[in-house]
N, C-alpha and C positions, 0 to 999 in steps of 0.2 A: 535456509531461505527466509526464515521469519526475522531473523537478527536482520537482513539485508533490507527487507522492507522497513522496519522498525527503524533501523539508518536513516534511511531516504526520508522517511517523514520525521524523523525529531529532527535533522537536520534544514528541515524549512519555517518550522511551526516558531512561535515565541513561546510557547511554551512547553518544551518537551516533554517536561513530567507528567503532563496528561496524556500523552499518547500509548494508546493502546494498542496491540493487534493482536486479535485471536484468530487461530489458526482450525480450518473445519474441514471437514474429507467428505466428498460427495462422490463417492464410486472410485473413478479411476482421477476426480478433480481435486485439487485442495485451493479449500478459498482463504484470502486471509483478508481481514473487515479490520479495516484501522480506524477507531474512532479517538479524534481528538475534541480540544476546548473547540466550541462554538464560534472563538471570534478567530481561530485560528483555520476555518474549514475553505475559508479563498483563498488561503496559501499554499493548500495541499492540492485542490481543483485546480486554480487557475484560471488565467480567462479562456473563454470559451473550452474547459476541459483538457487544455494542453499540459501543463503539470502531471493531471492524475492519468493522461497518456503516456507522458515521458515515463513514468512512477511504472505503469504496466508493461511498457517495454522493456525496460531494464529488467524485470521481473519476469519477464518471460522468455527472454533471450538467457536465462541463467537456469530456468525453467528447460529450455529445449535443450542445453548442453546436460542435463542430467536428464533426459527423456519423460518429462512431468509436464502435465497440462494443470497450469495455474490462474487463478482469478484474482484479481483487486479489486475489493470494495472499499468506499470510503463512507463513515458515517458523523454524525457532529454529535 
């Protein structure tokens, strides 16, 4: 699941090599917090949050076929 996220966001950013995601377990949740470069953090949002919706969907419809409740967080 974290390669797939990892995907999604180098594949929008200019600069992938800064893209991070760490992956964190809160009970029965796992979050995974992708922080990229600064001047790359509206390409991962979007306008008004559509991107970093699409980015959760995908993530979570891959999440429900393996029975897991998953969170995205984006930081800069």
């Amino acid at each position: 699941m974290k390669e797939l996220v990892e995907f999604l966001a180098r594949s929008l950013v200019e600069h992938p090599e800064s893209v991070k995601v760490t992956e964190e377990s809160r009970g029965d949740t796992t979050v995974y917090r992708i922080t990229v470069d600064p001047s790359d953090i509206g390409k991962v949002i979007g306008r008004q949050g559509r991107i970093a919706k699409s980015i959760r969907n995908v993530v979570s419809a891959r999440a429900y076929r393996e029975k897991r409740h998953v969170v995205v967080d984006i930081d800069s």
